[in-house]
N, C-alpha and C positions, 0 to 999 in steps of 0.2 A: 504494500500500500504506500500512498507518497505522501500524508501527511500528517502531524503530530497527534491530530487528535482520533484518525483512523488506526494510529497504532495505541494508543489509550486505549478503545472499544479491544482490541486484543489484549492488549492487558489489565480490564476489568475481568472480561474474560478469564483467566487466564487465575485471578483473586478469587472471585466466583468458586471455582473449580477446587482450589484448595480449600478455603472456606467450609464447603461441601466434601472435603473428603474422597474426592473423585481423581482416577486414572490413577496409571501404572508409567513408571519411565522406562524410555524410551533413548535408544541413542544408533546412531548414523554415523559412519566416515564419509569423508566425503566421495562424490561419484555413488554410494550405494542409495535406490530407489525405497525412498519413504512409503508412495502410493504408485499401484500402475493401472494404469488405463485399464478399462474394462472389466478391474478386479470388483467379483461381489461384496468385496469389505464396508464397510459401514462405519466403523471408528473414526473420530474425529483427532486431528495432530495437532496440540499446540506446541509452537517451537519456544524454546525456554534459551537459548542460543543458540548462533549459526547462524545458515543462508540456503536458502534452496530454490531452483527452478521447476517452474511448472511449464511443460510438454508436452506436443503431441507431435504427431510425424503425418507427412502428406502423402497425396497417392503413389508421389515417387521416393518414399520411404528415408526423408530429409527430414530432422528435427526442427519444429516449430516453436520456441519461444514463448508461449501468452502471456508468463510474467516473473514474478522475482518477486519470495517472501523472505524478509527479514524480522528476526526474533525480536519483539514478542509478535507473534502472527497465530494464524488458526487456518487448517487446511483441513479438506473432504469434509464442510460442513453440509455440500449439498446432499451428498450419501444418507449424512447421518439425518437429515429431515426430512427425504423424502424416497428415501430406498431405493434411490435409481445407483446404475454402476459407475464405475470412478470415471469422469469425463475426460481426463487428464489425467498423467505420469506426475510426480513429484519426485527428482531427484536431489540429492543434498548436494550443492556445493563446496562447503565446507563439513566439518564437523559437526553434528549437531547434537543435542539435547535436549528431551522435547516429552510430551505427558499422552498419552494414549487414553484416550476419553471415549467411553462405550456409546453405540446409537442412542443406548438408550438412557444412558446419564442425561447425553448432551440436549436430549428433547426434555427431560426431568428439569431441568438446570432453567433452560429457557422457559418454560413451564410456569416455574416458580419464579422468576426473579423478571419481572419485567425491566427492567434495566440490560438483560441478557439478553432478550428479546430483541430491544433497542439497541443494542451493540449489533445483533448478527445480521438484523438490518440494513444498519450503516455499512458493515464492513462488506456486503452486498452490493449495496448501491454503489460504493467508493469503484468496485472493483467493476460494474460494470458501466461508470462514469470512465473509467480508466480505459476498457478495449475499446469504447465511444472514440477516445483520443487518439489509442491507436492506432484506428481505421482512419483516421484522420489524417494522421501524419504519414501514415503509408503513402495515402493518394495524393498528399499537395505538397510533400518535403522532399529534397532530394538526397542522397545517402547520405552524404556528409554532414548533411543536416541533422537526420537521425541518428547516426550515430554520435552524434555532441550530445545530443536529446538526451540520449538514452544514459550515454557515460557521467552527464551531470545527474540526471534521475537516480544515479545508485549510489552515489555519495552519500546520501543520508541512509539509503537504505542497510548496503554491505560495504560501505568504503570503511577502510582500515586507515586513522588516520596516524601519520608519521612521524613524528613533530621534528625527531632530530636529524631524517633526511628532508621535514618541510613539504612532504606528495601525499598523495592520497592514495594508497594500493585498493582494487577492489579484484578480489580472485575468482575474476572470470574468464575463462579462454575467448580467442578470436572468433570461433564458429560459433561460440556461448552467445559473443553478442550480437556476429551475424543474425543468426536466427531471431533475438528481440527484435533486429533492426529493420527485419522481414527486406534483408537483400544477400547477396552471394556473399560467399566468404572471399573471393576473391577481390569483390569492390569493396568490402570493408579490412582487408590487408593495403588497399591502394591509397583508404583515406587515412590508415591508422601510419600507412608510413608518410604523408604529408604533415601530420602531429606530431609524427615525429623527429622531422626533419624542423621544424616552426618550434622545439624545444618543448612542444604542451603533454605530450606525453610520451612516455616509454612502456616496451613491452617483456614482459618474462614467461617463461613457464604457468601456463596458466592464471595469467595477471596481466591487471593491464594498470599501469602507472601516471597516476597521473600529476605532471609538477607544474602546472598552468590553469588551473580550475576559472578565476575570472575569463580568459580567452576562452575555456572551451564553452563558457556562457552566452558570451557574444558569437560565437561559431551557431552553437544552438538554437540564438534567437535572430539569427542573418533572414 
């Protein structure tokens, strides 16, 4: 989610839950799959730290992107309220730890706590104000565009920040953010090396560095 008070609704959540006595932990490395698409599970994940992506793949069997959950966050709440199968993969990016909350707590929980209600709401709507956006930015931005978009966007969310090298690391690969940017990994290697020739960012092992954050703002909002 992208903003301070969407990630509070996860962590009322999140109070809720302990409060009540509810779920089992849970822990991820990263690269290991949290939820996978089409599974009949029904448990709800809240993440207690870490980072993960949520996925699917298209008819040409290429990973898609939908979005990026950082801790405190709540996944498969659709499963858990209305019994359909996982719509999406949830993979860990990093490390995680995280509480494992039954269907039927999680419909208990919302039940009783109208406040819980109102959280699962919000964090619904945020999320479906966000692929609103987008579909947006796919159609009217051009890569270079999005992908500043997208690399300012996860600052707040999984950027790691540095203080004594002064960057922002966030540990995602180049086809990781291909696929949010909904373009080739090819043209987001061509605009990640014009970043990185302009000094705004650097690239590692699964990381993408950033030591120019103001310019990749102004890139994002050209």
């Amino acid at each position: 989610m992208s903003d301070a008070s969407a990630l509070s609704k996860a962590a009322l959540l999140e109070r809720l839950v302990a409060a009540e006595d509810m779920g089992s932990a849970i822990r991820f490395r990263a690269g290991q799959t949290i939820i996978q698409e089409g599974d009949l599970s029904n448990h709800v994940v809240m993440l207690r730290t870490g980072s993960a992506k949520v996925v699917t793949r298209n008819a040409d069997d290429v990973e898609i992107i939908l979005g990026l959950r950082a801790a405190p966050e709540i996944i498969g709440e659709q499963a858990a309220l209305n019994g359909t199968p996982r719509s999406a993969s949830v993979i860990a990016l990093t490390d995680v730890t995280a509480l494992a909350v039954s269907a039927e707590d999680f419909r208990t929980l919302v039940a009783k706590h109208p406040e819980a209600a109102a959280a699962v709401l919000g964090i619904v709507t945020e999320r479906l104000r966000e692929a609103d956006q987008g579909r947006l930015e796919l159609a009217t931005h051009t890569v270079a565009q999005r992908v500043a978009e997208r690399l300012v966007a996860l600052v707040p969310q999984i950027g790691v920040v540095d203080e004594a090298a002064g960057v922002v690391r966030l540990p995602l690969s180049q086809q990781d953010l291909a696929g949010w940017a909904g373009a080739s990994r090819e043209a987001v290697v061509r605009t990640l090396r014009l970043l990185r020739d302009e000094g705004v960012v650097t690239t590692e092992r699964r990381q993408i560095v950033i030591h120019d954050l103001e310019s990749l703002r102004s890139k994002a909002g050209d």
